[in-house]
mmCIF file of the N, C-alpha and C atoms, coordinates in Angstrom:
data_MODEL
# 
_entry.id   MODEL 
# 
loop_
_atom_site.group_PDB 
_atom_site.id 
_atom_site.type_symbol 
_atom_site.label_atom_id 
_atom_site.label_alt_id 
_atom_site.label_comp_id 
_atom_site.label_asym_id 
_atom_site.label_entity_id 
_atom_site.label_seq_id 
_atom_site.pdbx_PDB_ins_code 
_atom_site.Cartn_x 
_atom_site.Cartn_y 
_atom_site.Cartn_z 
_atom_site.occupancy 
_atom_site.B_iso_or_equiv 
_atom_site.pdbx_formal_charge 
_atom_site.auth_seq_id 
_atom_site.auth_comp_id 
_atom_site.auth_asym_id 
_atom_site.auth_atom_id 
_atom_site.pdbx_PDB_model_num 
ATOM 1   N N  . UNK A 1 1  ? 114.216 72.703  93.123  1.00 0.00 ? 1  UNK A N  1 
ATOM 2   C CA . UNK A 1 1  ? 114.085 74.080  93.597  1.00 0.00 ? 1  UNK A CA 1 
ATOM 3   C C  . UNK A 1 1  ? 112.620 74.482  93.587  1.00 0.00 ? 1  UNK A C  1 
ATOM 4   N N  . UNK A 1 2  ? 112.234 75.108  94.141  1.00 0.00 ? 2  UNK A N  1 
ATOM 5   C CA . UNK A 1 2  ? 111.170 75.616  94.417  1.00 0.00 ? 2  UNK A CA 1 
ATOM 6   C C  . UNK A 1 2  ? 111.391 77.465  94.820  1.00 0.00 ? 2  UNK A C  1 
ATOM 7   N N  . UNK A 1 3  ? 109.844 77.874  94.388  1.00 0.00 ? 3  UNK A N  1 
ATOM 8   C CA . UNK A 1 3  ? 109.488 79.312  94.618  1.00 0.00 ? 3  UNK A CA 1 
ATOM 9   C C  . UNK A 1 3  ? 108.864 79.707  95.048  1.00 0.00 ? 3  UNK A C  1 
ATOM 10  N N  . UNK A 1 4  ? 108.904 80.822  95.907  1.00 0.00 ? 4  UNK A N  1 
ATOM 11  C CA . UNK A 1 4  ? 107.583 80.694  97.688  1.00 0.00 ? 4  UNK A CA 1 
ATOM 12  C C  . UNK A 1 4  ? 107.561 81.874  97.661  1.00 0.00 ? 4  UNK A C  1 
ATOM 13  N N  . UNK A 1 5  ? 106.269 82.187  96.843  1.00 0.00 ? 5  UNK A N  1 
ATOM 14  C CA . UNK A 1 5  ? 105.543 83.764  97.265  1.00 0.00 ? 5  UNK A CA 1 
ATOM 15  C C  . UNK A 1 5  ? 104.696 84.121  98.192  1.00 0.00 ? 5  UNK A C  1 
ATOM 16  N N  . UNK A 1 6  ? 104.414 84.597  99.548  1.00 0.00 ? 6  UNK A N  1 
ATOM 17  C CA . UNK A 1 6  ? 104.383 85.104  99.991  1.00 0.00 ? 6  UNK A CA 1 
ATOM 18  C C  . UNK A 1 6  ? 103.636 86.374  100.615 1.00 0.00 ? 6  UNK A C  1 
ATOM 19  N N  . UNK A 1 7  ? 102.334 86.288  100.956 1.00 0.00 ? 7  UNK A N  1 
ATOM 20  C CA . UNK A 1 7  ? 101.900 87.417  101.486 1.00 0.00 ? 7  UNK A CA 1 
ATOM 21  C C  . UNK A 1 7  ? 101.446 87.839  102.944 1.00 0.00 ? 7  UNK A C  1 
ATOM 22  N N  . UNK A 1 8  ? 102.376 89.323  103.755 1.00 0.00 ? 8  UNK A N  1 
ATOM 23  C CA . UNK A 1 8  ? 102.431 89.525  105.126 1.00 0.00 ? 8  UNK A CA 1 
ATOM 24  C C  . UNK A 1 8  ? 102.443 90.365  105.362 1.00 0.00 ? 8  UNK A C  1 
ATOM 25  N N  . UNK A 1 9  ? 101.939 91.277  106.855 1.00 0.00 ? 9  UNK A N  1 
ATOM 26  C CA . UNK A 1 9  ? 101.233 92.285  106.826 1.00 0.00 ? 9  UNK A CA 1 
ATOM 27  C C  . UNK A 1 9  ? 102.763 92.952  106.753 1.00 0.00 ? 9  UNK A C  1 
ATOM 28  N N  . UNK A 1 10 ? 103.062 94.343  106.333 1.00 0.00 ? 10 UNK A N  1 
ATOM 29  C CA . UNK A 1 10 ? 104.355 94.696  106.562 1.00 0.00 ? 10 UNK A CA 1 
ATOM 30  C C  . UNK A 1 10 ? 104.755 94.744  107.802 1.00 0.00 ? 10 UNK A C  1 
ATOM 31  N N  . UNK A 1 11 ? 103.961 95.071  108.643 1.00 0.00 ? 11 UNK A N  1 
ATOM 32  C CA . UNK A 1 11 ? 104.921 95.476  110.063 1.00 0.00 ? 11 UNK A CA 1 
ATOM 33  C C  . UNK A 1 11 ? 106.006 93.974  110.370 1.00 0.00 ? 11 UNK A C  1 
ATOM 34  N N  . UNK A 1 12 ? 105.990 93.134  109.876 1.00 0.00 ? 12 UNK A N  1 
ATOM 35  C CA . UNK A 1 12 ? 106.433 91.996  110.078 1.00 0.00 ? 12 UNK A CA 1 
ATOM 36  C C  . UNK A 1 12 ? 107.586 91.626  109.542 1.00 0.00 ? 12 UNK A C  1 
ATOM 37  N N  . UNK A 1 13 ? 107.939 92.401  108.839 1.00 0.00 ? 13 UNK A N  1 
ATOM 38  C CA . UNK A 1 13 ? 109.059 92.373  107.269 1.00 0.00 ? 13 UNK A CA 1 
ATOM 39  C C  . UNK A 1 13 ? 110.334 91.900  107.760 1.00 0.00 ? 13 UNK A C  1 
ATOM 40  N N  . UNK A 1 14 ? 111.095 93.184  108.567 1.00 0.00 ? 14 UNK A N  1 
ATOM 41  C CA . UNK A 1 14 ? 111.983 93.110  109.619 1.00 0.00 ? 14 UNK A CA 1 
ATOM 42  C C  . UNK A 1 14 ? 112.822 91.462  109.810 1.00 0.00 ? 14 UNK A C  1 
ATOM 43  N N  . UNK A 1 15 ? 111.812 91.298  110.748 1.00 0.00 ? 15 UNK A N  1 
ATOM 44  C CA . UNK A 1 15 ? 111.495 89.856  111.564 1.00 0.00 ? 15 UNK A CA 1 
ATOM 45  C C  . UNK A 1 15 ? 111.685 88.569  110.355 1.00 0.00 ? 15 UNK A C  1 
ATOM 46  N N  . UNK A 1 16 ? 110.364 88.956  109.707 1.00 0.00 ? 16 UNK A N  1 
ATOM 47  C CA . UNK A 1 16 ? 111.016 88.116  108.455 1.00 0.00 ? 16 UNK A CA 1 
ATOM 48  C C  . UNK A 1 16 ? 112.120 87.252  107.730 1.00 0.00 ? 16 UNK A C  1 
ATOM 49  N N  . UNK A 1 17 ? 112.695 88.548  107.592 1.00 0.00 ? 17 UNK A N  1 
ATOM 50  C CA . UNK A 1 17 ? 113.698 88.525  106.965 1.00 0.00 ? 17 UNK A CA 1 
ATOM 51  C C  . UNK A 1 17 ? 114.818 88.182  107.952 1.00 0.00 ? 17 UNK A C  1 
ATOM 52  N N  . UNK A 1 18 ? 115.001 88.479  108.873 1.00 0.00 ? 18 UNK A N  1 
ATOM 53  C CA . UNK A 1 18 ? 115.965 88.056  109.737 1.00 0.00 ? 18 UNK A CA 1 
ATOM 54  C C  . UNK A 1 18 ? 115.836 86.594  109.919 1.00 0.00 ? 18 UNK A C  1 
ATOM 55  N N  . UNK A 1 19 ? 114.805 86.008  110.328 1.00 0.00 ? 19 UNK A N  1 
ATOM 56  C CA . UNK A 1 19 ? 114.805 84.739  110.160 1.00 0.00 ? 19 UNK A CA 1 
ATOM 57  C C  . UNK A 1 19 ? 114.653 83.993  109.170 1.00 0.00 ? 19 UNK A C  1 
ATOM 58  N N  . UNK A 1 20 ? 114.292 84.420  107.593 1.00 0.00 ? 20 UNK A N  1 
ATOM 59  C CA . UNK A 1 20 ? 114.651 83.667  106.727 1.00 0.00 ? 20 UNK A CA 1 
ATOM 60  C C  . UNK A 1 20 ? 116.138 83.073  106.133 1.00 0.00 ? 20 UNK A C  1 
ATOM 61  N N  . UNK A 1 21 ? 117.003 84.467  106.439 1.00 0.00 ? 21 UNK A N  1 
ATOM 62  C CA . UNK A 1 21 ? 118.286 84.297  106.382 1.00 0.00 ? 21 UNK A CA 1 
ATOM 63  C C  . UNK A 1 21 ? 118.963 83.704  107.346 1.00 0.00 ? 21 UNK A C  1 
ATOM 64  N N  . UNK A 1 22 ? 118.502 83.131  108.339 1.00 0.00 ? 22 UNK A N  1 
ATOM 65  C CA . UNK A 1 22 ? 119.158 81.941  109.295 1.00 0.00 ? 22 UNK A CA 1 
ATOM 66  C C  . UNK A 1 22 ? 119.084 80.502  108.761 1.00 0.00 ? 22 UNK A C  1 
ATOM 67  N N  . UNK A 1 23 ? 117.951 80.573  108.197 1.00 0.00 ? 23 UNK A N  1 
ATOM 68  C CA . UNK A 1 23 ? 118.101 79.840  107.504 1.00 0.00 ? 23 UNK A CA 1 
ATOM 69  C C  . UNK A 1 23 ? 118.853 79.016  105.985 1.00 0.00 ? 23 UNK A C  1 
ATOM 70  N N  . UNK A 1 24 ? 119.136 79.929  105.823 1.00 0.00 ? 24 UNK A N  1 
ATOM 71  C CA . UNK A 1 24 ? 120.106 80.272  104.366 1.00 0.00 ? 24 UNK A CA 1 
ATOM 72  C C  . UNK A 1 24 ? 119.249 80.837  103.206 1.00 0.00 ? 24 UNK A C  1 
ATOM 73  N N  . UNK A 1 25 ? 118.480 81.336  103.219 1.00 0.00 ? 25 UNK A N  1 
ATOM 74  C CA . UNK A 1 25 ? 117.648 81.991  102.461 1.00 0.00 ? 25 UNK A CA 1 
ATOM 75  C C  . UNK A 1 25 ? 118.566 83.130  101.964 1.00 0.00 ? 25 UNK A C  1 
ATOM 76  N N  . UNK A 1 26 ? 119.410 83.173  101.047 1.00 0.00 ? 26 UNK A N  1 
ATOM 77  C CA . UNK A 1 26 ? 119.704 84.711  100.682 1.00 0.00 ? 26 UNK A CA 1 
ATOM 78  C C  . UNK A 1 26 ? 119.241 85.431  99.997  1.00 0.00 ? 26 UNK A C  1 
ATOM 79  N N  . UNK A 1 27 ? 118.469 85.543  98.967  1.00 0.00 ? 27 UNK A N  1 
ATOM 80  C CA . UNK A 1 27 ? 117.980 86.142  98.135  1.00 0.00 ? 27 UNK A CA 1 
ATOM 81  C C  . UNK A 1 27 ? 116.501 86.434  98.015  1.00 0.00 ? 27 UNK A C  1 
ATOM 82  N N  . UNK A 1 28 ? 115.619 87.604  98.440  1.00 0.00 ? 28 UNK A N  1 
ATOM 83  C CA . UNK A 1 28 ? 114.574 87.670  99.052  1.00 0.00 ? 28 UNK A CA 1 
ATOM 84  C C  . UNK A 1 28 ? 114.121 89.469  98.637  1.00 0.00 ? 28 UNK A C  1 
ATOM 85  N N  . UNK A 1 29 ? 112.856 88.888  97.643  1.00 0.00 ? 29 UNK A N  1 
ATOM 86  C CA . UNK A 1 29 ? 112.260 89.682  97.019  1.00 0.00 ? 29 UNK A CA 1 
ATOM 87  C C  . UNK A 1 29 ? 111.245 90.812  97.828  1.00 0.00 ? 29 UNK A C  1 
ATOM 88  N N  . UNK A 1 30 ? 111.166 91.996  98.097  1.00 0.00 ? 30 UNK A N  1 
ATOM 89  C CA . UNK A 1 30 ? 109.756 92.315  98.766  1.00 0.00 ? 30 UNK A CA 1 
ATOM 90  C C  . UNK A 1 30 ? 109.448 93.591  98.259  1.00 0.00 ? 30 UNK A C  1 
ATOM 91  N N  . UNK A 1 31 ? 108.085 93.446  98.182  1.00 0.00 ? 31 UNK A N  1 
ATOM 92  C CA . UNK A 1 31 ? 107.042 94.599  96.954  1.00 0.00 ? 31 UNK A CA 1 
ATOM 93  C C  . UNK A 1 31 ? 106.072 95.334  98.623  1.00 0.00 ? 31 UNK A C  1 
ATOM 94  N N  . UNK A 1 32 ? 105.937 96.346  98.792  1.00 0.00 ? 32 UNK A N  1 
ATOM 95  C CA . UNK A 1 32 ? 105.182 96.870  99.839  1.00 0.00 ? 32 UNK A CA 1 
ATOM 96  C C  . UNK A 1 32 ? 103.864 97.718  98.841  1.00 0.00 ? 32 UNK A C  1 
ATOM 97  N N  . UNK A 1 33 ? 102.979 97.025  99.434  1.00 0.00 ? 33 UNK A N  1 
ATOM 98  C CA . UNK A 1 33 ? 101.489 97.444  98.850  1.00 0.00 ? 33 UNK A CA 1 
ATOM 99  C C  . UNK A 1 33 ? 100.662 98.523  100.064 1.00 0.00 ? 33 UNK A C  1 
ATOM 100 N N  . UNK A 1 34 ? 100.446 99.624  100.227 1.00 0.00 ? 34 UNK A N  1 
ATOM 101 C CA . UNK A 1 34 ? 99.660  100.354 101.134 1.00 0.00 ? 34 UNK A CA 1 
ATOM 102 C C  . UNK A 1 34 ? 98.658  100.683 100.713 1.00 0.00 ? 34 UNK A C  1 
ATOM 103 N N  . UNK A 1 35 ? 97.551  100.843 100.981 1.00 0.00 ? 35 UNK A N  1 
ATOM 104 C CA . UNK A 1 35 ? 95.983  100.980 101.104 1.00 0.00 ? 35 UNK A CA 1 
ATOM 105 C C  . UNK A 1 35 ? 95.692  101.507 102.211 1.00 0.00 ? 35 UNK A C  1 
ATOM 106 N N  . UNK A 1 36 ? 94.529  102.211 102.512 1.00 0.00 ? 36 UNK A N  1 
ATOM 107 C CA . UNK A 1 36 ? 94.028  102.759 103.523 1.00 0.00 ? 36 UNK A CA 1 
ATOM 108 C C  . UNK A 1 36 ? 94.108  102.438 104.718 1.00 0.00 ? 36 UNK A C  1 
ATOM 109 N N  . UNK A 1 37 ? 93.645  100.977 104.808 1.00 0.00 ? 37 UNK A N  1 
ATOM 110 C CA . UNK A 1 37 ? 93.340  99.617  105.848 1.00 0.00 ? 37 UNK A CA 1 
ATOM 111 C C  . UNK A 1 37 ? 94.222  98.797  106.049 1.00 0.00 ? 37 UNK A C  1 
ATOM 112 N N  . UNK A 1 38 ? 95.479  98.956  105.000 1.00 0.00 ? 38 UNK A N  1 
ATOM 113 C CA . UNK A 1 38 ? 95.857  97.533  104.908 1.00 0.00 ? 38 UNK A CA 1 
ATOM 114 C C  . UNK A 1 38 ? 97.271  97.814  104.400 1.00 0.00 ? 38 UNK A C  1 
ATOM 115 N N  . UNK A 1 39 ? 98.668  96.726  104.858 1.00 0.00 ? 39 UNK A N  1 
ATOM 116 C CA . UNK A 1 39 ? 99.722  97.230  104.807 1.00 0.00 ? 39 UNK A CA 1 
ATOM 117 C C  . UNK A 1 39 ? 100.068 95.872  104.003 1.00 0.00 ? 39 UNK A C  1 
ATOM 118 N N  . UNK A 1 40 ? 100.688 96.102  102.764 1.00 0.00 ? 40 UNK A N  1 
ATOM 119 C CA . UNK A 1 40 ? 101.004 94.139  102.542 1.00 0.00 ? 40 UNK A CA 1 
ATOM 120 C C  . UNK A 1 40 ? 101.982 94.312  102.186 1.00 0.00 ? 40 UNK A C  1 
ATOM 121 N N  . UNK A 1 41 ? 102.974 92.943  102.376 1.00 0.00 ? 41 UNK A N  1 
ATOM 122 C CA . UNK A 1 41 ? 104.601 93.018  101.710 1.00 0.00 ? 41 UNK A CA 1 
ATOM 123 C C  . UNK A 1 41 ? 103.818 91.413  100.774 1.00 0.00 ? 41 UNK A C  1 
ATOM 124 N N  . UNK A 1 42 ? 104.666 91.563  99.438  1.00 0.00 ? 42 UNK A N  1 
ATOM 125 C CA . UNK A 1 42 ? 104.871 90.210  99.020  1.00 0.00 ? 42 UNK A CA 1 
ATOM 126 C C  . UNK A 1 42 ? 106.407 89.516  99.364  1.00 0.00 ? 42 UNK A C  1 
ATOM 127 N N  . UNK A 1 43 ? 106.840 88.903  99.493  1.00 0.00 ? 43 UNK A N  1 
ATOM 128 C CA . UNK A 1 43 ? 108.341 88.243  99.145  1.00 0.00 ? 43 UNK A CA 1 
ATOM 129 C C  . UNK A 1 43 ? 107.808 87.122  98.624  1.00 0.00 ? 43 UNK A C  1 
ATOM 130 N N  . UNK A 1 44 ? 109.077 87.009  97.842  1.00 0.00 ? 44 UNK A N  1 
ATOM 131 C CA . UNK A 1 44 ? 109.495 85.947  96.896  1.00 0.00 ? 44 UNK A CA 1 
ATOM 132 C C  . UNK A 1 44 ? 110.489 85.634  96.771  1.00 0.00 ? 44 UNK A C  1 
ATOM 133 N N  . UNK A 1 45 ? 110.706 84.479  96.908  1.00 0.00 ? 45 UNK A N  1 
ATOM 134 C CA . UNK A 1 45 ? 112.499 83.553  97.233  1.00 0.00 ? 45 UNK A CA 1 
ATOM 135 C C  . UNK A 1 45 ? 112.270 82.267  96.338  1.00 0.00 ? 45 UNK A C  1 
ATOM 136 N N  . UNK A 1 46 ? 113.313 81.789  96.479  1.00 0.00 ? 46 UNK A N  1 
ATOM 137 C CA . UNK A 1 46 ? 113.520 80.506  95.983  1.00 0.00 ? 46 UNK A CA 1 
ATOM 138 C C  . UNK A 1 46 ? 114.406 79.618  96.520  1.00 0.00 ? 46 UNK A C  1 
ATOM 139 N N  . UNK A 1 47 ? 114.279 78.730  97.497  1.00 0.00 ? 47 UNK A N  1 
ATOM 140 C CA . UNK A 1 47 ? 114.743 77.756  97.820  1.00 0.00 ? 47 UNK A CA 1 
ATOM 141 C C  . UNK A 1 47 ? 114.857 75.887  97.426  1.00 0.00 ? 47 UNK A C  1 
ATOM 142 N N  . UNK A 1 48 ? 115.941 75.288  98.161  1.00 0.00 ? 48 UNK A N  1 
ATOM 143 C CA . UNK A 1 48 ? 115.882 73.887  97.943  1.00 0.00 ? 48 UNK A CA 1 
ATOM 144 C C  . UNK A 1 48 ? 114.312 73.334  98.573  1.00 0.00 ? 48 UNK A C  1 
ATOM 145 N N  . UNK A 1 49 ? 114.363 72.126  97.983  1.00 0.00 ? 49 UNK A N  1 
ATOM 146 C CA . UNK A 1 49 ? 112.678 71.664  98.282  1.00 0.00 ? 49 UNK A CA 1 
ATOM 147 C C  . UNK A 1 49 ? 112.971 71.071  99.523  1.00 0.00 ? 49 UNK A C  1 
ATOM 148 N N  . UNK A 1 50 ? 114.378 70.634  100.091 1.00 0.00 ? 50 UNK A N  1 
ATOM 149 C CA . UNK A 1 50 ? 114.349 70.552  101.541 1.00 0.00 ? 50 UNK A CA 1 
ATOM 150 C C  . UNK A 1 50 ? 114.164 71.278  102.566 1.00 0.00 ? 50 UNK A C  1 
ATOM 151 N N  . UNK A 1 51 ? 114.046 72.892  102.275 1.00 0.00 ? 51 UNK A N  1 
ATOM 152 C CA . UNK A 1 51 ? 113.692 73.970  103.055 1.00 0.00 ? 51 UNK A CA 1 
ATOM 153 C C  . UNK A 1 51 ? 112.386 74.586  102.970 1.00 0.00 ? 51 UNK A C  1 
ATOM 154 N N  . UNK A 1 52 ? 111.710 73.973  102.144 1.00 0.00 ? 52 UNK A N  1 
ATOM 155 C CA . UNK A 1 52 ? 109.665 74.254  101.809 1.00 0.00 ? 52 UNK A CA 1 
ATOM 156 C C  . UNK A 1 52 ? 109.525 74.776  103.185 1.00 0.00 ? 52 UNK A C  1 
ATOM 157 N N  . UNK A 1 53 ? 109.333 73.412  103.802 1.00 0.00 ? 53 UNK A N  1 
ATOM 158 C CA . UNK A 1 53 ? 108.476 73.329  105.138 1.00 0.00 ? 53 UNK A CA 1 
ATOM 159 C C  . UNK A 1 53 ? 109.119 74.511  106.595 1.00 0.00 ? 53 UNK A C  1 
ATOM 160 N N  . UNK A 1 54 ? 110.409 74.103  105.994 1.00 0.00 ? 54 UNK A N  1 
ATOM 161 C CA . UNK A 1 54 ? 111.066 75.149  107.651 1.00 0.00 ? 54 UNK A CA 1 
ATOM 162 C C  . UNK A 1 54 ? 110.464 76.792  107.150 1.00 0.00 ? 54 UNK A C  1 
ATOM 163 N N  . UNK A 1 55 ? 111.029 77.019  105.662 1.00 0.00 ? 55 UNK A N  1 
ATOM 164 C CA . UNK A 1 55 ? 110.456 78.252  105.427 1.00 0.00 ? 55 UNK A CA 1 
ATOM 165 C C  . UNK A 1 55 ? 108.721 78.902  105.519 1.00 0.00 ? 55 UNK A C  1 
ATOM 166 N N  . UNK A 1 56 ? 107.741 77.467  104.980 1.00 0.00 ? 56 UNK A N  1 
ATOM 167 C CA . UNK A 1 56 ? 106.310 77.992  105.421 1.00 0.00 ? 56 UNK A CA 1 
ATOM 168 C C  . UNK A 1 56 ? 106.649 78.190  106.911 1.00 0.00 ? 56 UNK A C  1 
ATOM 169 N N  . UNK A 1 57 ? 106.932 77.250  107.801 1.00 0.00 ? 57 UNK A N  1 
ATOM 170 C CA . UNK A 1 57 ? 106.581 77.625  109.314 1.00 0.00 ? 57 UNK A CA 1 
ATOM 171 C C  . UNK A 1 57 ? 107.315 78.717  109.480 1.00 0.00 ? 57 UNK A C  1 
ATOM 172 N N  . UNK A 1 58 ? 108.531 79.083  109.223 1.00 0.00 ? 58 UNK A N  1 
ATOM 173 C CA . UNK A 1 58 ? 108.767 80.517  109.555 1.00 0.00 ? 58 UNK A CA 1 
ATOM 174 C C  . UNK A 1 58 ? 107.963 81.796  109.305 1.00 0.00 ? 58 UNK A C  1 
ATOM 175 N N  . UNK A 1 59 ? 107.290 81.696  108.094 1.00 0.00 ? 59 UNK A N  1 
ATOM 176 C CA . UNK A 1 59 ? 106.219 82.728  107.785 1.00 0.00 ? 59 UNK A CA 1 
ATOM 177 C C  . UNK A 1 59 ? 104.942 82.615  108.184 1.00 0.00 ? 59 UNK A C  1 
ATOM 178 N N  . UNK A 1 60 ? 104.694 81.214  108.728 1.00 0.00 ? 60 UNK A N  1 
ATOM 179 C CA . UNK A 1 60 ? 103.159 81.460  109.263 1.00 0.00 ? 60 UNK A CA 1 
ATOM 180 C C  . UNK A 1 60 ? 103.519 81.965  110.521 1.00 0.00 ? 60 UNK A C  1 
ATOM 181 N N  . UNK A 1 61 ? 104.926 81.603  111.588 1.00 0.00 ? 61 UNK A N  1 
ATOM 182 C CA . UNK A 1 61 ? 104.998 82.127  113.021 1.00 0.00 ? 61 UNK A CA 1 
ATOM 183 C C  . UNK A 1 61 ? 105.536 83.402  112.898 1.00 0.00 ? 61 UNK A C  1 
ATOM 184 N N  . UNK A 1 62 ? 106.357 83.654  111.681 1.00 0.00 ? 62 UNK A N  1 
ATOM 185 C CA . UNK A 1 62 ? 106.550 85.112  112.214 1.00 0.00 ? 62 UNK A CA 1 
ATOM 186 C C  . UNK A 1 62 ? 106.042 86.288  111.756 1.00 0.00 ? 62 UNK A C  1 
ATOM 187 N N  . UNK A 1 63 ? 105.527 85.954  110.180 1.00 0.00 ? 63 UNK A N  1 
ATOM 188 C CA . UNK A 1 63 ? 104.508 86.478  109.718 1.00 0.00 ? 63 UNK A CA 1 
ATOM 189 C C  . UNK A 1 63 ? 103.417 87.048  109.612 1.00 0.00 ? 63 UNK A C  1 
ATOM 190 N N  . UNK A 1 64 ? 103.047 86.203  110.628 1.00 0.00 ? 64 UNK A N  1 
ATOM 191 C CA . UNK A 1 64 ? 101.511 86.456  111.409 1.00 0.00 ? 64 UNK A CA 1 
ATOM 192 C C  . UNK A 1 64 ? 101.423 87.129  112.454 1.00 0.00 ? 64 UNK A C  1 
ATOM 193 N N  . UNK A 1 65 ? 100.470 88.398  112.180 1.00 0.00 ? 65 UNK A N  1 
ATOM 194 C CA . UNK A 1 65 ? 100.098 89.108  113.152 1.00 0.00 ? 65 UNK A CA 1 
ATOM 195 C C  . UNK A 1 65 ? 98.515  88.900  114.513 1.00 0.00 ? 65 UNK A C  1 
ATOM 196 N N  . UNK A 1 66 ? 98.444  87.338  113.748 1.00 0.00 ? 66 UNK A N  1 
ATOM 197 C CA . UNK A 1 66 ? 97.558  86.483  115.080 1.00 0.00 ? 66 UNK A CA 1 
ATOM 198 C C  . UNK A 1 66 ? 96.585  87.004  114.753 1.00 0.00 ? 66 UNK A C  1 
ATOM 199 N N  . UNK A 1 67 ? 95.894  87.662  113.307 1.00 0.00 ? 67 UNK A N  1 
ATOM 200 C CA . UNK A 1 67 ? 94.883  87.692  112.835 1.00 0.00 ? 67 UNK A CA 1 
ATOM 201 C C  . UNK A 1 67 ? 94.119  86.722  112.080 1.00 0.00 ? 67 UNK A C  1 
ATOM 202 N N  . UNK A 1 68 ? 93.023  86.412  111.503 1.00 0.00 ? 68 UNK A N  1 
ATOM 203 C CA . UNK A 1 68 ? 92.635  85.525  110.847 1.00 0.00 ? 68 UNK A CA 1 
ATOM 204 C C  . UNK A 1 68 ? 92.702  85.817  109.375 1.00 0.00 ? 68 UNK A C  1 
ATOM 205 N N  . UNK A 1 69 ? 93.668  85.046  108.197 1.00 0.00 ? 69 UNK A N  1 
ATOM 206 C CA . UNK A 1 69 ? 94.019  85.023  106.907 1.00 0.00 ? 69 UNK A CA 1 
ATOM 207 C C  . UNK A 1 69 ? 94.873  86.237  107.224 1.00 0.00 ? 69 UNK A C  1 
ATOM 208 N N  . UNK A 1 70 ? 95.918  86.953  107.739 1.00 0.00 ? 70 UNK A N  1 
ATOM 209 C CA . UNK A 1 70 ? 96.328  87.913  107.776 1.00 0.00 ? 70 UNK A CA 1 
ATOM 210 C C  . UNK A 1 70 ? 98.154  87.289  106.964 1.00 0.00 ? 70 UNK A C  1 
ATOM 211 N N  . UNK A 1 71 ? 97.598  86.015  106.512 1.00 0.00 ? 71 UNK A N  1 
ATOM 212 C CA . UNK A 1 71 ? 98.696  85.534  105.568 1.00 0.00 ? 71 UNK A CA 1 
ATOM 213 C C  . UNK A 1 71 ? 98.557  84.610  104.336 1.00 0.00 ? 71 UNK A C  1 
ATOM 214 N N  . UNK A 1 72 ? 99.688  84.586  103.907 1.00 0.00 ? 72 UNK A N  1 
ATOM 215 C CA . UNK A 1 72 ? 99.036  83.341  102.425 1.00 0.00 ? 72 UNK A CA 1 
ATOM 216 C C  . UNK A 1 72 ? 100.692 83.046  101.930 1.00 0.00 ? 72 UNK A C  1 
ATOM 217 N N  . UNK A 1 73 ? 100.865 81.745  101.702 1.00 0.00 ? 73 UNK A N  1 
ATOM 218 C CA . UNK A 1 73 ? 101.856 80.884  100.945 1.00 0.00 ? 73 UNK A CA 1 
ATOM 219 C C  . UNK A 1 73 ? 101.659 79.809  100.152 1.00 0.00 ? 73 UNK A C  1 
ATOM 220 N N  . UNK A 1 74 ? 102.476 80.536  98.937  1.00 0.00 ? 74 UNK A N  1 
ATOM 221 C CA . UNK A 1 74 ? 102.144 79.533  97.690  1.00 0.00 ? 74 UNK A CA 1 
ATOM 222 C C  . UNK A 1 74 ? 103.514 78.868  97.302  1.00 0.00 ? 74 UNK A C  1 
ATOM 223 N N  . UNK A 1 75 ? 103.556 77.852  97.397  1.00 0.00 ? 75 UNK A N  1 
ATOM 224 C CA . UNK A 1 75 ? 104.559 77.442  96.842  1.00 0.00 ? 75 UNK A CA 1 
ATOM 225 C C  . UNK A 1 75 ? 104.987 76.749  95.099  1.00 0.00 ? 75 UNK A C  1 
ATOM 226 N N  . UNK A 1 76 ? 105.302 76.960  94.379  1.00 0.00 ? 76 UNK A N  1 
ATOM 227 C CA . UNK A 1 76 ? 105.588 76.647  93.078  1.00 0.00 ? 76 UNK A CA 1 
ATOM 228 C C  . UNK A 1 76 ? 107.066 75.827  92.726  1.00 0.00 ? 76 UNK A C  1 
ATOM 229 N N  . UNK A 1 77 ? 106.911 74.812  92.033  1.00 0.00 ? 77 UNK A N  1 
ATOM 230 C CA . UNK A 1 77 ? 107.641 74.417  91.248  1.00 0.00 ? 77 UNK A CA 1 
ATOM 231 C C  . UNK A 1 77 ? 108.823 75.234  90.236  1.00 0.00 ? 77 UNK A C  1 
ATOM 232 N N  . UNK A 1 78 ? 110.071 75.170  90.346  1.00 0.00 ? 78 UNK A N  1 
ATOM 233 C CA . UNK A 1 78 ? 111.135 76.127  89.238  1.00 0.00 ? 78 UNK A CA 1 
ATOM 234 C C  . UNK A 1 78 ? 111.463 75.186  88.503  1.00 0.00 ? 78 UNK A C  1 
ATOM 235 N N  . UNK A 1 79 ? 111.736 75.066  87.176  1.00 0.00 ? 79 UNK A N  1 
ATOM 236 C CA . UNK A 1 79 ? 112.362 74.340  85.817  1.00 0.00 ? 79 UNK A CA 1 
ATOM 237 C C  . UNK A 1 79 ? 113.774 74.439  86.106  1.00 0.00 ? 79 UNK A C  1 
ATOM 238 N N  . UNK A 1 80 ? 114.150 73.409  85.886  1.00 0.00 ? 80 UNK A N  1 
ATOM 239 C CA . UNK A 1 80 ? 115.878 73.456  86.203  1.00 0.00 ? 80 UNK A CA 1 
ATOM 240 C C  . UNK A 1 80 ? 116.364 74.301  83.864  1.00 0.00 ? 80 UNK A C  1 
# 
């Protein structure tokens, strides 16, 4: 298992989430940070380590608002 935190501009959240849960993603954390300039969601999930990769590419394509660093994914190790 693995744990994939997550940072995206909010307007994106929506979208997100709709496509994480096609994937079978059910359980999906999100913290909304606002600042003057700047809109951020974190999520945080936890998936099988066979779904790492489908889940980064879902958040870098849908995530991304086609800005530069306007994202970030970390993925971590969970202790059984």
């Amino acid at each position: 298992m693995k744990k994939i935190t997550a940072y995206v501009n909010t307007t994106r959240v929506h979208w997100l989430v709709e496509e994480l849960q096609t994937l079978g993603v059910d359980e999906i954390e999100v913290v909304e940070y606002f600042k003057p300039l700047s809109q951020i969601s974190r999520f945080e999930l936890s998936c099988e380590d066979n779904l790492v990769e489908k889940v980064r590419a879902v958040i870098h394509k849908v995530g991304s608002c086609g800005q530069p660093a306007d994202h970030a994914v970390f993925v971590y190790s969970l202790e059984k």
